[in-house]
N, C-alpha and C positions, 0 to 999 in steps of 0.2 A: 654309452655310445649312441647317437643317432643315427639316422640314416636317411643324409638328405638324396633324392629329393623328396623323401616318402617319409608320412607320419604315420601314429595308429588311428586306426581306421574302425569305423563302428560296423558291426556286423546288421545288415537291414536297419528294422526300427528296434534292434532290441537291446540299445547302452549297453552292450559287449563291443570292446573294444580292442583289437589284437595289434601289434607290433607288424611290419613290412615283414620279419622274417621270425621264422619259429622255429624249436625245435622237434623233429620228428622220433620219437621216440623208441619205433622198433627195435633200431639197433642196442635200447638197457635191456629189451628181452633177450637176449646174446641170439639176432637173427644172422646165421649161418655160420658165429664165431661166437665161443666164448669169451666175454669182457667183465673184468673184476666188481666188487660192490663197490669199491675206493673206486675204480673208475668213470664207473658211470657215475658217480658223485661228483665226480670232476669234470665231465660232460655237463651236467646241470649246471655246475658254477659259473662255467665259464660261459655257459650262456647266458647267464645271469647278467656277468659283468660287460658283455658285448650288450646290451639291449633285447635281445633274443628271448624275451620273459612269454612264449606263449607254446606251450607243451599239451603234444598230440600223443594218446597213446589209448591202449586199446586192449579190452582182455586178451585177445589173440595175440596179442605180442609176447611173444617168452611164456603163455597160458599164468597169465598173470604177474610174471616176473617185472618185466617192464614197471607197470604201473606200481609193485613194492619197492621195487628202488627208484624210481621217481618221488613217490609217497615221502620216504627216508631222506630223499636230499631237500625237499622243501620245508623239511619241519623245521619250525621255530620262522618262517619267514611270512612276512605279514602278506594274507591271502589277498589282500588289493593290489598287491605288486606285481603278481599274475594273472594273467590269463589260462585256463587249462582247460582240455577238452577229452573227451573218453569216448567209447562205441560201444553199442549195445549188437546184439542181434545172434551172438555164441554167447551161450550161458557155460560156467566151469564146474566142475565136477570131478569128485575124487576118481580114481581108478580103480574101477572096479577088480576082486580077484582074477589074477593072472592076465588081465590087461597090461599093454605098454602104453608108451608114449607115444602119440604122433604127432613130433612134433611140427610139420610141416611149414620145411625152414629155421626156426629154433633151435636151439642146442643146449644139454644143459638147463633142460627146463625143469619145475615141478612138477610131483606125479599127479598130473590134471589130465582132463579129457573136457574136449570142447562139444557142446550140443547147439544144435541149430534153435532157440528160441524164439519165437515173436507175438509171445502170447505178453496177453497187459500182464500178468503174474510174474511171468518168464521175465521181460524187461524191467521191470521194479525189482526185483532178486537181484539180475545181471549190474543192474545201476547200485544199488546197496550193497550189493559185493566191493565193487568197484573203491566205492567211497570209502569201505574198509580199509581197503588196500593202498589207496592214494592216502588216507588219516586226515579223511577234507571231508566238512559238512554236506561240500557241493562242488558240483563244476560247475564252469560257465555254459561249456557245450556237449552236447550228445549227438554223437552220430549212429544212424541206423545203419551197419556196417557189413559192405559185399552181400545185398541185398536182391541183385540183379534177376536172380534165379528163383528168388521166395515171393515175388510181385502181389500174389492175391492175397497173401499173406499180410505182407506189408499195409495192403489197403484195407483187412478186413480188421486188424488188432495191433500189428505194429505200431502203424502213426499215430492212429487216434492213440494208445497208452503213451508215446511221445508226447502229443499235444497237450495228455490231459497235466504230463506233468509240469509243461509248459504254464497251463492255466494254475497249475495250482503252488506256482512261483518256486520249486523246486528245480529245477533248470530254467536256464534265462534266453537260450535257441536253443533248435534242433534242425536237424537235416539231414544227410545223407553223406555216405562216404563209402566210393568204388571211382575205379577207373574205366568205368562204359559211361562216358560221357552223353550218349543218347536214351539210355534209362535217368540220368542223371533228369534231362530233358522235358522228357515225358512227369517223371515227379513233380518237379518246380513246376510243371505247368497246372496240374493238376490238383496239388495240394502247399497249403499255407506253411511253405519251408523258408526257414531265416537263412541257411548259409548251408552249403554244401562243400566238400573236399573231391578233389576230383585229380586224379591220379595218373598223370601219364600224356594226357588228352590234348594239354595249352602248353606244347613246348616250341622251340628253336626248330625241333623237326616234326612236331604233329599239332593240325588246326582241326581235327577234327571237334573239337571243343567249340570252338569260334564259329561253326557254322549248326553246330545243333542247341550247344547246353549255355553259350555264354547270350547268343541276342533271348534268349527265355529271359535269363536270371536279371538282366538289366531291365525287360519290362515287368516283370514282377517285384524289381527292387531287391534280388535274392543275390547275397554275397558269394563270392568266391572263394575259398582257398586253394592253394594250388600245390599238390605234390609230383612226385617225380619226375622234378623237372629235368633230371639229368637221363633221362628214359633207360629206365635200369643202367644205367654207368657208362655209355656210348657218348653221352656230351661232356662225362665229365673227364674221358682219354678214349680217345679215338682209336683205337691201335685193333691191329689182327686180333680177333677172336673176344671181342669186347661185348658186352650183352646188350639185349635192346629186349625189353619185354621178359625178362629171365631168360631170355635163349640167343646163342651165338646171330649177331646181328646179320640181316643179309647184307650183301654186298654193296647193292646198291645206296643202304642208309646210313653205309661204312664211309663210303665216298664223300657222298652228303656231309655228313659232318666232319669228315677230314678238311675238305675245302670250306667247312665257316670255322673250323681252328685258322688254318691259316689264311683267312681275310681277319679275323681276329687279332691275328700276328702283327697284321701290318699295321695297326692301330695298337699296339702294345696292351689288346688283352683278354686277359687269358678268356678260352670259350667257358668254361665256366659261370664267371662272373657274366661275362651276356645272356648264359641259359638261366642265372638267377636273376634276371634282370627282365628279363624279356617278357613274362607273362605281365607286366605292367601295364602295359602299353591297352589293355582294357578296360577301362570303368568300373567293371563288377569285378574287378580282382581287386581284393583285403591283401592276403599275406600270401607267402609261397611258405612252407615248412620242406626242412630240412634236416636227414637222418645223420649223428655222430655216434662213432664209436669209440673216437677219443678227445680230451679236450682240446687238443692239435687241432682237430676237425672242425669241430666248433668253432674256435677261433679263426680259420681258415675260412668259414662259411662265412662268418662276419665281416672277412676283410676283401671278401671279393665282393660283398655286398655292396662296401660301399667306397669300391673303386669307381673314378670318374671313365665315362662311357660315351665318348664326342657323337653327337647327332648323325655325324658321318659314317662310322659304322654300321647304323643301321640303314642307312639310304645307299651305303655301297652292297649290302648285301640283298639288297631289293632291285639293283641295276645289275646284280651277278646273278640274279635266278635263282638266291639262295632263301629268298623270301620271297612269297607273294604281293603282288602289290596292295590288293585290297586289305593286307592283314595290317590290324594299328599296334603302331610302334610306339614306343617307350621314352618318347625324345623328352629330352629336357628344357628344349625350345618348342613347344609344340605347334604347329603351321611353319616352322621352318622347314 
């Protein structure tokens, strides 16, 4: 499947090349629900068979679960047919006596423990585990991952063992992945990052991206990927007591996106496919990735993908106060 009007897209200068839409991966680490091996095998497939060939996933997800069944569904499939990307920055570790699980958010996980790492050691462990567990020589991409809080860290030993592995042609980019789009900012400006994920920040309801992390990334030539576009599940159903950020939305951004469902409506479609749709309308946005926990889902994420989306809806929802004017839109006519 394609998806016009978006091809894949090369990340900076570094011949990685990602798909418009990807799949996010948390959900094979059974994030807040348990989901079977057969299923999240069937999650993979089927994003296989929509074009969706570019998988995010992260020790933190499921404390390794994720990335073995992702690992397990790719095998045997020729490693140029994907794209895939992993996080470094929590190294795993067994569980110590009379330890438990934290799994914070996970369910059903292995008996692991996550440790804060950003030592050059730490990060070649954490990436060598990884590769384990995936059953791949290599990724494409590594992210330095919810780093917001470890900053001097990050600058004194994190990036550089990033870069060096960059130089020594063992990853082919690296960058950063969190949703504080103004650390995002400050990085890309700072140091020589191919592509960043950035979480929450370039949606239908939040620009807070667009005025700090996105005009960086385009004068440094630093790509985008874009997750949580449905900002915890408030874009993706609007309804009483729907999250925005993991917690009951306020009221106000209840409203908000109730009224761009129904301008949505009047144009026959669904706010979803707008809120996958929308981070386009940027330059420096690659791909948006996207979480399934069933192959329903995935296929679902594929076909709002590439529903057609008249020019008109986004210029009505800019004459409705439901977009900013100066925010750039997605058109398919562009100057119309």
């Amino acid at each position: 499947m394609s998806y016009p009007p978006y091809g894949p897209r090369e990340l900076g200068r570094t011949g990685v090349t990602v798909p418009p839409l990807g799949l996010g991966c948390a959900p094979l680490g059974n994030l807040y629900r348990a989901v079977s091996d057969e299923r999240a095998r069937d999650v993979v497939r089927t994003a296989f068979a929509t074009g969706a060939a570019y998988f995010d996933t992260a020790p933190h997800y499921g404390l390794g679960l994720s990335e073995e069944r992702l690992g397990r569904a790719l095998r045997g499939r020729d490693r140029a047919a994907y794209t895939l990307s992993t996080k470094v920055g929590r190294r795993l570790r067994p569980l110590a006596p009379g330890e438990t699980v934290d799994g914070q958010g996970f369910v059903d996980t292995p008996a692991r423990a996550r440790v804060r790492d950003l030592t050059r050691d730490g990060i070649r462990a954490t990436l060598d585990a990884s590769l384990a567990r995936l059953g791949v020589d290599a990724v494409d991409i590594v992210y330095l991952h919810d780093v917001e809080h470890h900053l001097p860290e990050v600058y004194a030993t994190g990036f550089p063992a990033l870069a060096e592995l960059r130089d020594q042609q063992r990853v082919r980019a690296i960058g950063f992945g969190m949703n504080r789009s103004d650390v995002l900012a400050r990085l890309v400006a700072d140091l020589d990052v191919d592509v960043v994920l950035c979480a929450g920040r370039w949606t239908l309801l939040e620009r807070t991206a667009f005025d700090d992390l996105l005009p960086v990334c385009a004068r440094r030539g630093t790509s985008v990927i874009v997750g949580g576009v449905y900002n915890s599940g408030l874009l993706a159903d609007p309804s009483p007591g729907a999250p925005y950020d993991y917690a009951p939305a306020p009221r106000a951004l209840l409203r908000r996106a109730r009224r761009l469902a129904a301008v949505c409506a009047e144009f026959d479609v669904p706010l979803k496919a707008a809120a996958l749709r929308f981070p386009f309308g940027h330059p420096a946005v690659a791909a948006v990735v996207v979480g399934a926990a069933t192959p329903e889902e995935a296929g679902q994420n594929a076909e709002l993908f590439t529903r057609d989306i008249p020019d008109a809806l986004w210029h009505t929802l800019v004459e409705r106060g439901l977009l900013a004017p100066d925010l750039p839109l997605p058109l398919t006519a562009p100057g119309a």
